[in-house]
C-alpha positions in Angstrom: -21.6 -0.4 -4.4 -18.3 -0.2 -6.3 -17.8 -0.3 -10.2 -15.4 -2.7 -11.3 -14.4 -2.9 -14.8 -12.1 -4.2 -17.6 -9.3 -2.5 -19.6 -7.1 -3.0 -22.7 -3.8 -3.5 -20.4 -0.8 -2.0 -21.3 1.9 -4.7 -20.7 5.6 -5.4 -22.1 5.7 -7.0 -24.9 8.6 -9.3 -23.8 7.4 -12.2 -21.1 10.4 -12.4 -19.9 10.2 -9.3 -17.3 13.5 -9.5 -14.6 14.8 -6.6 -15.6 11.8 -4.1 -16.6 9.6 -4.9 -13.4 10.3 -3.0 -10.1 9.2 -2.3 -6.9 6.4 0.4 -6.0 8.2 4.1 -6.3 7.6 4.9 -2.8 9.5 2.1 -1.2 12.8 3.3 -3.5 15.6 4.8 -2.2 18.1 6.9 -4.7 20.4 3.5 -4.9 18.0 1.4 -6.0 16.6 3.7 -9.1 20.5 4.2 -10.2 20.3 0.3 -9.7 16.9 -0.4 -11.3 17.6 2.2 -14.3 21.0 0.8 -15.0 19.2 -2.1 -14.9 17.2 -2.2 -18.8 16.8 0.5 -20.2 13.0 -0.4 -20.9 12.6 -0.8 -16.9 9.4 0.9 -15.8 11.3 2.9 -13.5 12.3 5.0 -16.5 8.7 6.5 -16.6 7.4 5.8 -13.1 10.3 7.5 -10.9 11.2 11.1 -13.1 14.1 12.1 -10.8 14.6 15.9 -9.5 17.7 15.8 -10.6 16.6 15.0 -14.3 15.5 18.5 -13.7 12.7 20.3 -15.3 10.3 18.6 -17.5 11.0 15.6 -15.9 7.3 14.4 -16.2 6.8 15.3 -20.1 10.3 13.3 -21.0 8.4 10.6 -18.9 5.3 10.7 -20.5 7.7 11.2 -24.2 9.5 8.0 -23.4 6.6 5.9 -22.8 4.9 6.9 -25.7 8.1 5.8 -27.5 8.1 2.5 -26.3 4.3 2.2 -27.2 5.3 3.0 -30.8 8.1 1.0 -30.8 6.4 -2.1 -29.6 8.1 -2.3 -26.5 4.8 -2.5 -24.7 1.5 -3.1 -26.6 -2.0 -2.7 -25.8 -4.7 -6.0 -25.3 -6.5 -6.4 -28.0 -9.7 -6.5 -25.5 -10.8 -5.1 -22.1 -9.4 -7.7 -19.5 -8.9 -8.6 -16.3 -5.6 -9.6 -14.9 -4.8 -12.2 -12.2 -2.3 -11.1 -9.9 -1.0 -14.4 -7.5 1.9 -13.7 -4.6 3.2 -16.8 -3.0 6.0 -16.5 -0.3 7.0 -17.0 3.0 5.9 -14.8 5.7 8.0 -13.4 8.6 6.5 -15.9 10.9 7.4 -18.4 8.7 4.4 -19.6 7.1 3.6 -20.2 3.3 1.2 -17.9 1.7 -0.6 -17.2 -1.5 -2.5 -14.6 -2.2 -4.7 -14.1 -5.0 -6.5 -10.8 -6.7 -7.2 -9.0 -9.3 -6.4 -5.8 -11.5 -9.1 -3.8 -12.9 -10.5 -0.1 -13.3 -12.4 0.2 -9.6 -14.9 3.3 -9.2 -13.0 7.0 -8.4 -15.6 9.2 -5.7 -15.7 10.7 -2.9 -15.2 8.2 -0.2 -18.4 6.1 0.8 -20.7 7.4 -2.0 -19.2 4.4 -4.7 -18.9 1.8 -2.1 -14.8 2.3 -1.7 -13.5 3.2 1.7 -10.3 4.6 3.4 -9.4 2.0 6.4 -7.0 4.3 8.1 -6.6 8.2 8.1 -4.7 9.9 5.2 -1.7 12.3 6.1 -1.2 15.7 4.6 0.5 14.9 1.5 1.8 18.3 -0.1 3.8 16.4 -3.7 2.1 16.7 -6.9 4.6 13.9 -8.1 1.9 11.2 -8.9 -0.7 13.8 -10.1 1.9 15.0 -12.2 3.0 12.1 -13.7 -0.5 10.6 -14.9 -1.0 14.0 -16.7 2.0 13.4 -18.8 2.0 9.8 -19.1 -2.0 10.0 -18.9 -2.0 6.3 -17.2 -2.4 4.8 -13.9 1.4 3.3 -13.3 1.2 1.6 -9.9 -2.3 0.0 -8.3 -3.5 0.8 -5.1 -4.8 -2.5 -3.1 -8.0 -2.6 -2.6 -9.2 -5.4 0.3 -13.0 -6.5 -1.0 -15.8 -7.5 1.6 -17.2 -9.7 -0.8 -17.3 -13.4 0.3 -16.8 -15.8 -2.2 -14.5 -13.9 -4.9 -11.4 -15.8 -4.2 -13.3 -18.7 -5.6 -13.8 -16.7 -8.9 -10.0 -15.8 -9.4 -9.0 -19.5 -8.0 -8.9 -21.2 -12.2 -5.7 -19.6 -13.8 -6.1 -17.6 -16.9 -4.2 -17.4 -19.5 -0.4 -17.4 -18.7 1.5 -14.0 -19.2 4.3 -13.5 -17.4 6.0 -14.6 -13.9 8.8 -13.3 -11.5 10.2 -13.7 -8.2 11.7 -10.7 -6.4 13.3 -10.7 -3.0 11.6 -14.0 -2.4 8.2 -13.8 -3.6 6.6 -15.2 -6.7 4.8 -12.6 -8.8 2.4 -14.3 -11.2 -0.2 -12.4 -13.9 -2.7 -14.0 -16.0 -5.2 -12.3 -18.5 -9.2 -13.1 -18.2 -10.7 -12.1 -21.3 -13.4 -14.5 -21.4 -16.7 -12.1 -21.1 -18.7 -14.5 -18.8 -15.8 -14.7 -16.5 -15.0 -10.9 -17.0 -18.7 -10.3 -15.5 -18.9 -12.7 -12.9 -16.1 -11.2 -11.1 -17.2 -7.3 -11.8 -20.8 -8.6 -10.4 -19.0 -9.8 -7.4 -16.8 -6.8 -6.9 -20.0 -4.8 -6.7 -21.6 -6.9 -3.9 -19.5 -5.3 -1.2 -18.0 -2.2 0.1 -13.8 -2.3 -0.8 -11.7 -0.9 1.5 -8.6 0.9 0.2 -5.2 -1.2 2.4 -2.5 0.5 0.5 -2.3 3.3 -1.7 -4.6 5.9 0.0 -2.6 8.6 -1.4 -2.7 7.3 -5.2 -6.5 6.9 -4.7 -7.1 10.6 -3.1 -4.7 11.8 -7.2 -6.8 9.7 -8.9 -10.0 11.8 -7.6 -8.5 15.0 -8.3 -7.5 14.0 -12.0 -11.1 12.5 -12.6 -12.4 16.0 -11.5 -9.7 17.6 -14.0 -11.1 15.8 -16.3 -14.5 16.2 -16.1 -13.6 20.1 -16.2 -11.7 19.6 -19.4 -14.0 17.8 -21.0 -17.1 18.2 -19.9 -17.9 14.3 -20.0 -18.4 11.7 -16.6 -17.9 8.4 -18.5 -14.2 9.2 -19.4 -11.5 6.2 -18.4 -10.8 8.8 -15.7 -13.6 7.7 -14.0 -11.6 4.7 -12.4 -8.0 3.8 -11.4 -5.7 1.0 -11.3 -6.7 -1.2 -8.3 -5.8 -4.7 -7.2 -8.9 -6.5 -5.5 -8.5 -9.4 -3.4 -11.1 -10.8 -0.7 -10.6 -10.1 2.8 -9.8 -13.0 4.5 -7.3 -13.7 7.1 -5.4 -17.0 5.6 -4.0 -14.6 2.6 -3.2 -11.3 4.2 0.4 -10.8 5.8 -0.3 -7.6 7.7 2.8 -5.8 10.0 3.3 -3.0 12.2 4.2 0.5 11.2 6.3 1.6 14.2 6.3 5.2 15.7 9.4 7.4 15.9 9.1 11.0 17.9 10.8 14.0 17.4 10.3 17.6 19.0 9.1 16.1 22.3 10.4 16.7 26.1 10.7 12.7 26.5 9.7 13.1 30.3 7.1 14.5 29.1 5.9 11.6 27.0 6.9 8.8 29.2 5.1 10.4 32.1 2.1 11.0 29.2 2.1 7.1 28.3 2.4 6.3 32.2 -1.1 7.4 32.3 -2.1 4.0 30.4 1.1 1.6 30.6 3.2 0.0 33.0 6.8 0.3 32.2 9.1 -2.5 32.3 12.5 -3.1 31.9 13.4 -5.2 28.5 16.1 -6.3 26.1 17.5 -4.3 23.7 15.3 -4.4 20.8 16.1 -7.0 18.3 13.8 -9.7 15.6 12.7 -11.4 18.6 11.0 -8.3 19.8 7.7 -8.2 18.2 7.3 -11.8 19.1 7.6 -11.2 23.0 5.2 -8.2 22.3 2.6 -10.4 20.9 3.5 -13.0 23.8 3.0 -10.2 26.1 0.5 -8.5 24.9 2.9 -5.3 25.0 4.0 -2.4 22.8 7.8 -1.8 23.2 9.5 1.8 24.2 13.1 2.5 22.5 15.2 5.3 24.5 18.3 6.8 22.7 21.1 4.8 24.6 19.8 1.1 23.0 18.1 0.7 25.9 13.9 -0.3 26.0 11.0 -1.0 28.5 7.8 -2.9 27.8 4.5 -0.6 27.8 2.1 -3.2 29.4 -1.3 -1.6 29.2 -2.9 -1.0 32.7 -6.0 -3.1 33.7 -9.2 -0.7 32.8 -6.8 2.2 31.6 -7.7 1.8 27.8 -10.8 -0.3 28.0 -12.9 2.9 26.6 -10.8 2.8 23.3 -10.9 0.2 20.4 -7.6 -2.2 21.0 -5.1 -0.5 18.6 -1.7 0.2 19.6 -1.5 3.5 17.1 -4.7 4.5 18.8 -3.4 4.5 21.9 -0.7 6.4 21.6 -2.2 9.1 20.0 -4.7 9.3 22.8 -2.7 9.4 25.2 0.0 11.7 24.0 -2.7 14.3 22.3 -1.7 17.0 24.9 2.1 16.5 24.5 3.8 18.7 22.0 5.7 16.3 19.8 5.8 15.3 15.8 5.7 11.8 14.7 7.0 10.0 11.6 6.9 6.0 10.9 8.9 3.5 9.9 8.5 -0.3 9.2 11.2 -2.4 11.1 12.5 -2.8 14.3 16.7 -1.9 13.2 15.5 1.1 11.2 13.8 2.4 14.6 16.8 1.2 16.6 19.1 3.3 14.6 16.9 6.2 14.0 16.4 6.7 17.8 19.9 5.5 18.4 21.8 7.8 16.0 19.5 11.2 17.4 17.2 11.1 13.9 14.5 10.7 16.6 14.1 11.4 20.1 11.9 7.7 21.2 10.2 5.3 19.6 7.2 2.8 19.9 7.1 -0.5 18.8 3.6 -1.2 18.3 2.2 -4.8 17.1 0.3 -5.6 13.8 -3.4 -4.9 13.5 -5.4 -8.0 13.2 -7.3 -9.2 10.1 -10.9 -9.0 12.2 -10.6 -5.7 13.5 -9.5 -4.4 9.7 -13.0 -6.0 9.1 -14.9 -4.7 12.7 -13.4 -1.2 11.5 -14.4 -1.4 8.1 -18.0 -2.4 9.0 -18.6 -0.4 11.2 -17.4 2.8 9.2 -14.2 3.9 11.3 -10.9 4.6 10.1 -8.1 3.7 12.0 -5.1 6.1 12.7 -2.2 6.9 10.0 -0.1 4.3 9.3 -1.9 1.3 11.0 -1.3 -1.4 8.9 1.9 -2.5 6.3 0.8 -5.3 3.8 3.5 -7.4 2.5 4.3 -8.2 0.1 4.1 -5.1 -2.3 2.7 -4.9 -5.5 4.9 -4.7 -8.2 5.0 -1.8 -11.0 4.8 -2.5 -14.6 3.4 -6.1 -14.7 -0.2 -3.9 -16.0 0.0 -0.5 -16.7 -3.9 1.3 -17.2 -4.7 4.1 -19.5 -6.5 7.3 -18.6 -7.2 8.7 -22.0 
């Protein structure tokens, strides 16, 4: 079962945090670092986002600058191992209010399955070094991964507030962190954690550098109980009321599309339908249909044949891998349905698939019954923000 523990955050000394918070550094395009960085020049993007054009050495001035702000008391250290509440409330694209509520600790770094954390969807090649490189220099964990806990009942332990530290809202959601420090608190929750399996929902990339740097470590040093031993994680219980989950949306390149379409005949019926707009995904979900994007604007609905896929577990992504596994194509994704529009419709891509969100129960079925789903399954909203907690390594 998975090891859940407290650490002396690393937080900004200032509570008032507009202008030093920012969004994870993998949902930032070059206009919104200049933005960001332009922003304060204390905002985290400084050391979480070195730039290529900064050039090299890039990671060390990252690691320098942050060290400088320690010194200069721009962020300070807890004086004690904590926790740290982490509450979300906003509005969800169907409309509905939301709050979601976890928390920030140092979870268990292994091989998958043998601490209790799993992967819920397969992990792409990822050839960067960027995050690996960055935690050497800076030798913290910047951003969490979110971890989704199969432990019932740990809501009701994060449910009291702690004590107050510091609260924004960003593009519409309310970002909220308290500190537990109280020890009885601080091992109820860790005993809870360690009840149940956790199942990695976003950050499977950040987890997979946080295993190679606890096996630098242990090379370097020669020690296994090093803080290397765990990375940044937000926990929250699995449970369908808090979860906003989306679709990640398939765009394909390199492909004969008469070859596909005739490939995804095999299992669909194809339809004629309206170009694709917000109300889209809607009908899908109406229709129980994915949605098929061609490059003139136009689309068709993929029905799914009676019996065609009934041997296969009822995910859209699945689907279309099986059935296109013998056509040659290559496939990126892309969350939103005018970002696949345009990307099909300016020749970035040859087609795309909109495919509809996985449910909260078969995230569960999957993770129960040890499967992992296919790249790019599942988008939670919101995101996490970076710099609200920032975890050392050293």
């Amino acid at each position: 079962m998975p090891r859940f523990t407290p650490f002396p955050a690393l937080r900004y000394s200032n509570t008032t945090i507009d202008t030093l918070i920012a969004p994870p550094y993998d949902v930032l395009s070059d206009t919104d670092l200049d933005e960001l960085n332009a922003r304060d020049r204390f905002n985290i993007t400084h050391v979480d986002v070195p730039r290529e054009a900064d050039g090299p050495g890039r990671y060390d001035r990252a690691g320098e600058t942050l060290r400088q702000w320690i010194d200069a008391g721009v962020m300070t250290y807890d004086d004690t191992p904590s926790y740290t509440l982490y509450r979300m409330e906003f509005t969800d694209a169907s409309g509905a209010e939301r709050s979601i509520v976890g928390v920030l600790g140092g979870l268990e770094v292994g091989p998958y399955g043998e601490c209790g954390v799993l992967p819920h969807e397969r992990i792409t090649p990822k050839a960067s070094t960027d995050r690996l490189d960055l935690t050497r220099a800076t030798q913290t964990n910047m951003s969490p991964v979110w971890g989704l806990s199969l432990a019932d009942g740990l809501t009701e332990l994060l449910t009291e507030p702690g004590e107050a530290i510091a609260s924004v809202t960003l593009d519409g959601v309310t970002h909220t962190v308290e500190r537990v420090s109280d020890p009885a608190r601080i091992e109820a929750i860790g005993a809870k954690v360690a009840t149940d399996d956790v199942l990695i929902a976003d950050g499977h990339h950040r987890y997979g550098v946080a295993q190679k740097f606890r096996e630098e470590t242990r090379d370097a040093t020669g020690k296994d109980d090093t803080p290397a031993e765990d990375t940044l994680v937000f926990v929250s219980e699995l449970v369908a009321d808090q979860l906003s989950v989306e679709a990640i949306h398939r765009l394909y390149t390199d492909v004969d599309v008469a070859q596909l379409t005739a490939a995804l005949d095999v299992g669909f019926d194809r339809s004629a339908a309206d170009s694709p707009s917000a109300a889209t995904l809607a009908e899908m979900n109406d229709r129980g249909a994915l949605c098929l994007v061609h490059a003139d604007g136009s689309a068709e609905w993929l029905t799914p044949k009676p019996g065609a896929l009934d041997h296969l577990r009822a995910l859209d992504g699945l689907w279309l891998e099986e059935l296109l596994a013998d056509v040659d194509h290559s496939v990126t994704y892309q969350h939103g349905v005018d970002l696949v529009a345009d990307a099909v419709t300016s020749g970035k891509a040859s087609v795309g698939v909109l495919i509809r969100p996985v449910s909260v129960a078969e995230i569960e079925r999957t993770a129960r019954e040890g499967v992992v789903m296919p790249p790019k399954s599942t988008f939670f909203t919101p995101k996490l923000l970076t710099g609200l907690v920032v975890r050392p390594v050293a």
